[in-house]
TORLOMAR-735800 format. One line per field, with one value per residue (C-alpha): residue in one letter; x, y negated, z negated; residue number from 1. Coordinates in steps of 0.05 Angstrom, whole numbers, plus 5000, padded with zeros to 4 digits. Last residue first. Layout:
residues N
resn	[A_...]
X	[X_...]
Y	[Y_...]
Z	[Z_...]
resi	[NUM_...]
end
This chain:
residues 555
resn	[X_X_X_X_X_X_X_X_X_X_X_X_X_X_X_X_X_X_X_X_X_X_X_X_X_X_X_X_X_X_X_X_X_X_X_X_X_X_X_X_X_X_X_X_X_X_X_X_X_X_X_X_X_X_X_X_X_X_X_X_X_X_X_X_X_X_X_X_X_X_X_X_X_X_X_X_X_X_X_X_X_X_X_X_X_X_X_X_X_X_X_X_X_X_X_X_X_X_X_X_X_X_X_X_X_X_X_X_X_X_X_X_X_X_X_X_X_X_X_X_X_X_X_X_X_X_X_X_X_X_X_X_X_X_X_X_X_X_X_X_X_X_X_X_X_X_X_X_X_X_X_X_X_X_X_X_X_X_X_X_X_X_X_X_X_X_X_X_X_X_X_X_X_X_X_X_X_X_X_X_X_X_X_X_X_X_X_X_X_X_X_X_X_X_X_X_X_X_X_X_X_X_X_X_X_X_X_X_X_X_X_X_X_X_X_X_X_X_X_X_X_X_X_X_X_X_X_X_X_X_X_X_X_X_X_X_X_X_X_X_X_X_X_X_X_X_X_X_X_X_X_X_X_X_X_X_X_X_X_X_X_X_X_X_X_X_X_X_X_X_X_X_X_X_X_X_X_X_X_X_X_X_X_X_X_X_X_X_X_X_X_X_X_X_X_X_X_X_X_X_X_X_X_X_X_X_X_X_X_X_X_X_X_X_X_X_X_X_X_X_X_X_X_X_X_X_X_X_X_X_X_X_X_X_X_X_X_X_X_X_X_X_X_X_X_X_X_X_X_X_X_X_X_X_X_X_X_X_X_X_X_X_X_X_X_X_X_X_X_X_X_X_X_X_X_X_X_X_X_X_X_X_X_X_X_X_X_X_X_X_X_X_X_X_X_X_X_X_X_X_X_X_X_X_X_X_X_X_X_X_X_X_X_X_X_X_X_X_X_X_X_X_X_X_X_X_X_X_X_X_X_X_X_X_X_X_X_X_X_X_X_X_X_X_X_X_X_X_X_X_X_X_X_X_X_X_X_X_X_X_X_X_X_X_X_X_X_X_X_X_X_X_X_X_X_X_X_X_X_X_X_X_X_X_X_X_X_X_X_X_X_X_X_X_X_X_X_X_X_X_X_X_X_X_X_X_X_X_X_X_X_X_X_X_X_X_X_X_X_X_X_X_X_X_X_X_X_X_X_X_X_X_X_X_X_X_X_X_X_X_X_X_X_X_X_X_X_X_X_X_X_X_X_X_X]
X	[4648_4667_4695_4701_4773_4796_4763_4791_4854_4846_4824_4885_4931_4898_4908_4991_4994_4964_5004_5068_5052_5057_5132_5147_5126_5150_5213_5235_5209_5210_5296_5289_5255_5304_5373_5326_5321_5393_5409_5364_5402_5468_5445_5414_5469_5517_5484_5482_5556_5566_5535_5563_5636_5625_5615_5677_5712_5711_5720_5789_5803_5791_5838_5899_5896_5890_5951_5989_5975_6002_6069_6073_6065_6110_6157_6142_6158_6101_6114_6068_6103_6173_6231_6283_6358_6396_6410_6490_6500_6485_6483_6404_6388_6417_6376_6315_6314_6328_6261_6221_6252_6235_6166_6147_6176_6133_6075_6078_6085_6015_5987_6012_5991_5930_5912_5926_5877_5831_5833_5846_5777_5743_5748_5697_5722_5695_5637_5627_5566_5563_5509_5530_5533_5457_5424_5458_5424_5368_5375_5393_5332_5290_5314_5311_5239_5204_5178_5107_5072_5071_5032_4978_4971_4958_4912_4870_4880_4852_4799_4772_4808_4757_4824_4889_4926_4904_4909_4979_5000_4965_4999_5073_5062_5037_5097_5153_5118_5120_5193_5207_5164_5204_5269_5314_5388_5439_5485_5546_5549_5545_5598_5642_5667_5623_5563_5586_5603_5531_5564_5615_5684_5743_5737_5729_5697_5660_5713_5766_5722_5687_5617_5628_5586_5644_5680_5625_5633_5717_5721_5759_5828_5859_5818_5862_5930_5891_5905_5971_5949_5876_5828_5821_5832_5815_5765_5734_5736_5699_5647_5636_5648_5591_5549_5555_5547_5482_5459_5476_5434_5367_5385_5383_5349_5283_5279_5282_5244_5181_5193_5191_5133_5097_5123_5089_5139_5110_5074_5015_5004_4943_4879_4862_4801_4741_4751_4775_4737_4678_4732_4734_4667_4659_4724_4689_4626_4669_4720_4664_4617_4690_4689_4616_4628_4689_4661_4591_4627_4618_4558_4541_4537_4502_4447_4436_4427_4362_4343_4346_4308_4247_4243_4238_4183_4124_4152_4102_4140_4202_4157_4176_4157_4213_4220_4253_4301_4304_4304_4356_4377_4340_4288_4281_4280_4227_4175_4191_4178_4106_4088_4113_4059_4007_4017_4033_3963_3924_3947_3930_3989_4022_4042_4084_4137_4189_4202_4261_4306_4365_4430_4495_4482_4449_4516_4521_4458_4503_4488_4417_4408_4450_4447_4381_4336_4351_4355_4291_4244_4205_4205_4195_4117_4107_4176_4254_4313_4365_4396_4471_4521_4590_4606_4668_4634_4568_4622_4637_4572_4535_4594_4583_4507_4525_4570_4512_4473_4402_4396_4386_4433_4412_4467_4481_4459_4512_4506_4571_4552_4596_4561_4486_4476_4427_4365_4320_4273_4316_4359_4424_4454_4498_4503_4569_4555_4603_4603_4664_4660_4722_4708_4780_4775_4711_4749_4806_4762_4719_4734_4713_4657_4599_4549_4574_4524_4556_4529_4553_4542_4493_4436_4380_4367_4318_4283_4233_4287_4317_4375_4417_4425_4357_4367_4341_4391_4339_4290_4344_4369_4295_4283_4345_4329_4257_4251_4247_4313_4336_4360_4414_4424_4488_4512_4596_4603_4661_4714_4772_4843_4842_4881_4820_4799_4857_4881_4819_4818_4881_4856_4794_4835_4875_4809_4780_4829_4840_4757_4763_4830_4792_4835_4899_4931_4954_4917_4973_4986_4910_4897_4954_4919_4841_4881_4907_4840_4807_4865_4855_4786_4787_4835_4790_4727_4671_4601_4558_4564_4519_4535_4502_4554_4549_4606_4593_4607_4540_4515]
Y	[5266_5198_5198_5136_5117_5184_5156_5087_5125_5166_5102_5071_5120_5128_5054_5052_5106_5062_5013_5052_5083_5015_5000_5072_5057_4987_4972_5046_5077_5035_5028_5109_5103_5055_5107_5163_5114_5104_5182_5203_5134_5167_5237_5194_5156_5222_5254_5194_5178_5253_5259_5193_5210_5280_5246_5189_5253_5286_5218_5216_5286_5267_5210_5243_5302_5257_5223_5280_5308_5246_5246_5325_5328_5277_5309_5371_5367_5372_5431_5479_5473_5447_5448_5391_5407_5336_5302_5280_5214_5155_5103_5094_5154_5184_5128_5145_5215_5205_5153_5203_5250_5207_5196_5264_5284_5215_5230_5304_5280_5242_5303_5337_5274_5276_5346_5339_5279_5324_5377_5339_5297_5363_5390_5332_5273_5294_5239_5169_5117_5137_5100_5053_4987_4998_5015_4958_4921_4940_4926_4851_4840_4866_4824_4760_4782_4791_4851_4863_4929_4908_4849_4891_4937_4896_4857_4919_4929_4856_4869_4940_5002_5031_5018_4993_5040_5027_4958_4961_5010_4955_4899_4921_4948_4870_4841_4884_4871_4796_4801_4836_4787_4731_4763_4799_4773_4794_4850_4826_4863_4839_4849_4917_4917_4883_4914_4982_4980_5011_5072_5092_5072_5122_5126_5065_5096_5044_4985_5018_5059_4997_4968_4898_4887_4869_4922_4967_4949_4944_4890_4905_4876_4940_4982_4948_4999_5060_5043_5087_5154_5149_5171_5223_5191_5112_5133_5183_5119_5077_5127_5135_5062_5048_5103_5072_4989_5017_5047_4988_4949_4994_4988_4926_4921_4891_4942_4990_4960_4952_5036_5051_5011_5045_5120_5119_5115_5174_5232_5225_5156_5181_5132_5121_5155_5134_5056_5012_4940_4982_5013_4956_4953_5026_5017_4965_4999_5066_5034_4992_5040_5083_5023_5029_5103_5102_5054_5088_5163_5167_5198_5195_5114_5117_5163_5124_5057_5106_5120_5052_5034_5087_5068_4995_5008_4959_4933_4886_4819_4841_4870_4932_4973_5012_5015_5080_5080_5136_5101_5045_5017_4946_4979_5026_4974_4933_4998_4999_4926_4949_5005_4968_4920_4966_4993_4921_4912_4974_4972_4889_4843_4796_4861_4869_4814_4854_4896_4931_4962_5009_5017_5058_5121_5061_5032_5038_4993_4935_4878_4913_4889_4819_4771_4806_4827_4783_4722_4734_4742_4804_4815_4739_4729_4796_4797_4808_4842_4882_4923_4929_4982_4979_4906_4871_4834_4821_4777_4726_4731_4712_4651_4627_4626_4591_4542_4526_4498_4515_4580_4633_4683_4666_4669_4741_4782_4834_4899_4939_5007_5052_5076_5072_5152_5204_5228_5156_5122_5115_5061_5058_5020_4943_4914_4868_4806_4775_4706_4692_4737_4737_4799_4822_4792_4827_4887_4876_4861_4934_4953_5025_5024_5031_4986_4913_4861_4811_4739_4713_4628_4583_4617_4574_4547_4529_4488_4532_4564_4630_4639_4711_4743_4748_4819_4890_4891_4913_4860_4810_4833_4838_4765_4737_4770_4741_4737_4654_4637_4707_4766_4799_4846_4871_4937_4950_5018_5041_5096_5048_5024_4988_5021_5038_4970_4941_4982_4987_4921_4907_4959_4909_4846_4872_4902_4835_4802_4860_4846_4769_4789_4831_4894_4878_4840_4893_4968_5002_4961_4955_5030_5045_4999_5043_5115_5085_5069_5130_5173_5134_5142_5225_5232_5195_5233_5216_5229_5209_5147_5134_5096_5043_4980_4905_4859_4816_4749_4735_4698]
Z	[4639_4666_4739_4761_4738_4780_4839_4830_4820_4887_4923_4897_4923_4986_5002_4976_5021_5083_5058_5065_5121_5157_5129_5151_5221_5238_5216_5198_5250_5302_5286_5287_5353_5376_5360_5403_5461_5458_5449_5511_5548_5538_5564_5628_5628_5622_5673_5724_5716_5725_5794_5811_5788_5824_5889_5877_5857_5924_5957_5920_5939_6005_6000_5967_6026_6081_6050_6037_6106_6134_6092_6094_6158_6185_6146_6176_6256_6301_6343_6316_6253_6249_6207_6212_6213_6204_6263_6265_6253_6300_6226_6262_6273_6195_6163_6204_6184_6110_6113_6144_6089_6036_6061_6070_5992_5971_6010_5978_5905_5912_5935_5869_5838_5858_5851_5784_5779_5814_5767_5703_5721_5738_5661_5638_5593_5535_5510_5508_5480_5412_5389_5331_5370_5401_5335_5312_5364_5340_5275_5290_5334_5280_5231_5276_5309_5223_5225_5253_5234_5161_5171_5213_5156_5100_5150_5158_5076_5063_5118_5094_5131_5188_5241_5216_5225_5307_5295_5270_5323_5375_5340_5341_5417_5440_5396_5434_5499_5476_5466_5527_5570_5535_5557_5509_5495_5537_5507_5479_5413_5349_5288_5298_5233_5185_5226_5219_5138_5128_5176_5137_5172_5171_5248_5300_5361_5380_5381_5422_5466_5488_5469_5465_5530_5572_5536_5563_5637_5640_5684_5747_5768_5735_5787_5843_5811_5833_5903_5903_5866_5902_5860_5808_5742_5756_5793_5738_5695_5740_5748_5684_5659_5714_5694_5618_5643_5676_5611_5567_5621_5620_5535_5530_5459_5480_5539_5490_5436_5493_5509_5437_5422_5486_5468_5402_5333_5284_5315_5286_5251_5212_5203_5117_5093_5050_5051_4983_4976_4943_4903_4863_4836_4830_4782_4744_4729_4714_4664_4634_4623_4586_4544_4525_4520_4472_4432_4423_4405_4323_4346_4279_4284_4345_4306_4248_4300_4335_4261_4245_4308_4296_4222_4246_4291_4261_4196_4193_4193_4230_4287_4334_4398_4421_4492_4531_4578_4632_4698_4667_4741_4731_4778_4721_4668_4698_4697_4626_4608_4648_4605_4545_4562_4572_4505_4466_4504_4482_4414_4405_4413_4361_4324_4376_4353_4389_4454_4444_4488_4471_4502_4499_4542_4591_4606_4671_4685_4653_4701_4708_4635_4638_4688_4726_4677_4622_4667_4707_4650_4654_4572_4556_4528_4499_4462_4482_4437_4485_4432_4464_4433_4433_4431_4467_4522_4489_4438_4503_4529_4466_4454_4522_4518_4445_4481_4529_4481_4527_4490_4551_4509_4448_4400_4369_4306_4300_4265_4241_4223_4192_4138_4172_4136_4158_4178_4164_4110_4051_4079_4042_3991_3994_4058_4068_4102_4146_4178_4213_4275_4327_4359_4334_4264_4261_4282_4233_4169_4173_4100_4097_4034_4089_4125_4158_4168_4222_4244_4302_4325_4335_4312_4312_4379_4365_4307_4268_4226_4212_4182_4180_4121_4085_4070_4090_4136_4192_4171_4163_4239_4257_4233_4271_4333_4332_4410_4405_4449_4490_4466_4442_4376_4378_4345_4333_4310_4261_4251_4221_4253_4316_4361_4406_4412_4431_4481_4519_4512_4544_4605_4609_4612_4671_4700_4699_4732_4786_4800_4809_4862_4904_4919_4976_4925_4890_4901_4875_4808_4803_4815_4759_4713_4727_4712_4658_4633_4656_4625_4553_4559_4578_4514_4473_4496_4534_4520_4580_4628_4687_4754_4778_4776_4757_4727_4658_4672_4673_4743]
resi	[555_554_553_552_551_550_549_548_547_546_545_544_543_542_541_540_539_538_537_536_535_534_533_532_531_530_529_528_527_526_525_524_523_522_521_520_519_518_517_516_515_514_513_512_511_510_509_508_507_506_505_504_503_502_501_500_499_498_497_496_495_494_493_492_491_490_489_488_487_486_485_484_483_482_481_480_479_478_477_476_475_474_473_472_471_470_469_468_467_466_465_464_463_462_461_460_459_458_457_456_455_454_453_452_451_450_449_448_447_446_445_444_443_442_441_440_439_438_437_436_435_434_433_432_431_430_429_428_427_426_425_424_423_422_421_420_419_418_417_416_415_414_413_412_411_410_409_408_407_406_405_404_403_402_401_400_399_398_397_396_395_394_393_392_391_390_389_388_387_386_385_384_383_382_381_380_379_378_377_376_375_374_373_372_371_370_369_368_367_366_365_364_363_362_361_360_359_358_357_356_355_354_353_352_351_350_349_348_347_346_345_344_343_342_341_340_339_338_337_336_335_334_333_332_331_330_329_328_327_326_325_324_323_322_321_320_319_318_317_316_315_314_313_312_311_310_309_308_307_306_305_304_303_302_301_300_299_298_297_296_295_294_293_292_291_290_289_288_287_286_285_284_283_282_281_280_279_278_277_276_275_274_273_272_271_270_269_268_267_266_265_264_263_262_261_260_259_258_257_256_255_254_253_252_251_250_249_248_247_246_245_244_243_242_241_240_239_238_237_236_235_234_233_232_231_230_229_228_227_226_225_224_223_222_221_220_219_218_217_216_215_214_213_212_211_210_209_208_207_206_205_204_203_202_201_200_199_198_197_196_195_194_193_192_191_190_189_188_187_186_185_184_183_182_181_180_179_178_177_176_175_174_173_172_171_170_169_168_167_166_165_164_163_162_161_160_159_158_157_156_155_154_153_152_151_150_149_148_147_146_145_144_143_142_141_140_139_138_137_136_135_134_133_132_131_130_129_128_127_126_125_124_123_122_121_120_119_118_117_116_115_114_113_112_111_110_109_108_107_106_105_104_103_102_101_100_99_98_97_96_95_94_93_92_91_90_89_88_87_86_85_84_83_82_81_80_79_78_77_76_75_74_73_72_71_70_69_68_67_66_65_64_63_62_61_60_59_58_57_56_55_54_53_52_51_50_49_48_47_46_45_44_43_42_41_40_39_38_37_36_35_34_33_32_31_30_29_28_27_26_25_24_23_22_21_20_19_18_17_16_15_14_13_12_11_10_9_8_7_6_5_4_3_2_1]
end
């Protein structure tokens, strides 16, 4: 197949400033589109944006004609009959021309752009043809290799210039005008390019009227299912001058259009970027809503966060215990484990000031939290692939598995940023206003077993030393210190089964506030390890459809 890619739509006038955007738009799809676009097609737009480049800087206001056909068409003799010269050889041995002849009309020097397409042999025409409206100055006619010639360097060679020319002349005769190769390899390979290409079916006078007739009826009808609805044949011979007015004048006018560069190039932009965006869908899925409830849900469980949130209730509670229980069995909570300095999460460590937070980790390190279990980790995997598949949904398979990449992180990295996410949640709040209450109560009570006991003890001193009784108030009979050591008591203990209710209240308030903040930390961890690294392709995908878009449209 020619190296030359295929496309359908049409090109009219463009100008330099609409090339120049066309090309960049068509470099800046590439650099979006990456490998996700097929990598044959980025190639050739890389090499097509260079020439772009190239052939627009080079100096000079000419028009670069090939002649092409296949082996025995009579190229050569309507290039000398064009010319007016004996230029190019012809022979009875084929293949013939082996490599690129140039005629070049005008005074302005056109060295650099034959140096560019690489043709040695140049031939500088000298007058003008009287027979046509206007001047050939400018003209730069090329008599290619055959493209079917069975040297394959000089097929190479034909392709290789046919790349870079502005105009095409398909050349072809009676005997080869529906052969498979022309059609197929090389005029419906440049169908967009019919503002810039002329037909001709040579060596008519071989024919009689009627038959050269039919038969350009027929080359015609071969055109249009080559994509060129509108071309039209000219009918010519080199030896009887048959329809070389008509193809000078047709050459006359691409030279005054002054435009054929730009719209071969601008052919090229559009064939190739309807090439591309064939591997580029219509619409991209939207991640409403960000993070979904099911990948948050498998990160939290995958981050601990059920047992951070039992280790906060417990802290909670043990905490308002150690505040408003008992005054003299407070001192069996010091044989407990503190619950979040268990889990590296104490006071002491999370609440660290003067620290930014990208300096957490260096600080605080990891915490203790028990690793996930295999059903977490797959539950985390399972909710990675189902966002992924659901952003990944109508997109074409390099972009779907764009997508699904993205929405799974590497496990170690996001194991570490989640439990990050854990370390830097604040996991305390204000002590509540009840805890100074009952621990004031406690005391007070606390004070009043100590005043009872004193004077129990006072009482028992003066018995036994058979002193005299000291005075002892009474109430209802019962004397007070008695009282006030028993009441004391009673006292100290209801408050501390007061508090042990509150503590469980609270410890299940703050978890659940504590858990609210957890989740929240996760989601942002979803976010920006899953999510955002997801939206990123699919913006990367709009972008280079709206590029490939822009590339396409010629006006």
């Amino acid at each position: 197949m020619s190296p030359l890619f295929k496309g359908s739509r049409k090109v009219a006038g463009v100008s330099a400033e609409e090339l120049d955007g066309q090309a960049r738009a068509l470099a800046d799809a590439v650099a979006a589109g990456g490998k996700e676009l097929e990598p044959a097609g980025v190639d050739l737009a890389v090499n097509l944006v260079d020439k772009v480049t190239e052939r627009t800087s080079i100096a000079g206001n000419h028009t670069v004609v090939a002649l092409a056909g296949a082996t025995g068409s009579g190229k050569s003799s309507l290039f000398n009959a064009i010319v007016g010269e004996q230029v190019s050889r012809i022979g009875a041995r084929r293949p013939t021309t082996s490599r690129p002849s140039a005629a070049v009309w005008g005074p302005e020097p056109a060295t650099e752009l034959l140096d560019w397409l690489a043709v040695p042999e140049r031939h500088v025409v000298a007058g003008q043809p009287t027979d046509i409206v206007g001047s050939l100055d400018g003209l730069v006619l090329l008599d290619l290799p055959d493209f079917d010639s069975r040297v394959e360097a000089h097929r190479l060679e034909a392709q290789r210039v046919l790349e870079l020319v502005d105009v095409f002349v398909w050349v072809t005769d009676p005997q080869k005008y529906a052969d498979a190769l022309l059609h197929e390899d090389y005029v419906s390979a440049l169908a967009t390019h019919d503002a810039v290409t002329v037909v001709v079916l040579n060596q008519a006078d071989r024919l009689a009227p009627e038959a050269a007739a039919a038969c350009a009826a027929d080359l015609r009808r071969l055109l249009a299912a080559d994509g060129l609805p509108d071309a039209q044949v000219l009918a010519t011979s080199a030896t009887t001058g048959q329809g070389l007015t008509e193809l000078r004048q047709r050459l006359a006018n691409a030279v005054a259009g002054a435009g054929a560069a730009r719209q071969r190039l601008s052919a090229d932009v559009v064939s190739l970027a309807t090439r591309l965006r064939k591997g580029v869908a219509d619409g991209e899925p939207a991640l409403a809503g960000g993070a979904d409830g099911e990948l948050v849900d498998a990160m939290a469980r995958a981050a601990g966060v059920p047992v951070v949130v039992e280790a906060v209730a417990e802290d909670y509670r043990r905490e308002a215990a150690g505040v408003g229980g008992w005054l003299f069995t407070r001192w069996v909570r010091g044989f407990k484990a503190d619950p979040l300095a268990r889990l590296r999460l104490d006071r002491s460590i999370v609440q660290i000031t003067g620290i930014e937070k990208s300096d957490v980790r260096n600080v605080l390190g990891r915490s203790s939290v028990p690793p996930p279990s295999p059903a977490a980790r797959a539950a985390v995997s399972l909710a990675t692939r189902r966002l992924g598949d659901r952003a990944a949904e109508g997109l074409p398979v390099r972009w779907a598995h764009a997508v699904q990449d993205a929405a799974v992180p590497a496990e170690q990295t996001l194991a570490d940023a989640l439990d990050q996410a854990i370390v830097t949640t604040r996991l305390r709040e204000r002590n509540p206003w009840w805890w100074n209450v009952m621990g004031a109560l406690q005391w007070v009570f606390g004070a009043v077993v100590l005043a009872g006991a004193a004077w129990l003890t006072a009482l028992f001193v003066v018995q036994w030393l058979q002193l005299p009784p000291l005075p002892t108030p009474t109430l209802s009979g019962i004397a007070w210190p008695p009282i006030l050591f028993v009441g004391g008591l009673l006292a100290g203990w209801l408050v501390a089964v007061v508090t042990r209710l509150l503590g469980r209240v609270g410890a299940e308030r703050r978890a659940r506030a504590v858990e609210r903040r957890l989740r929240e930390a996760i989601r942002g961890v979803a976010v920006e390890r899953v999510v955002q690294p997801v939206q990123e392709v699919l913006d990367r995908h709009r972008r280079t459809r709206e590029l490939l878009d822009r590339a396409r449209r010629a006006r």
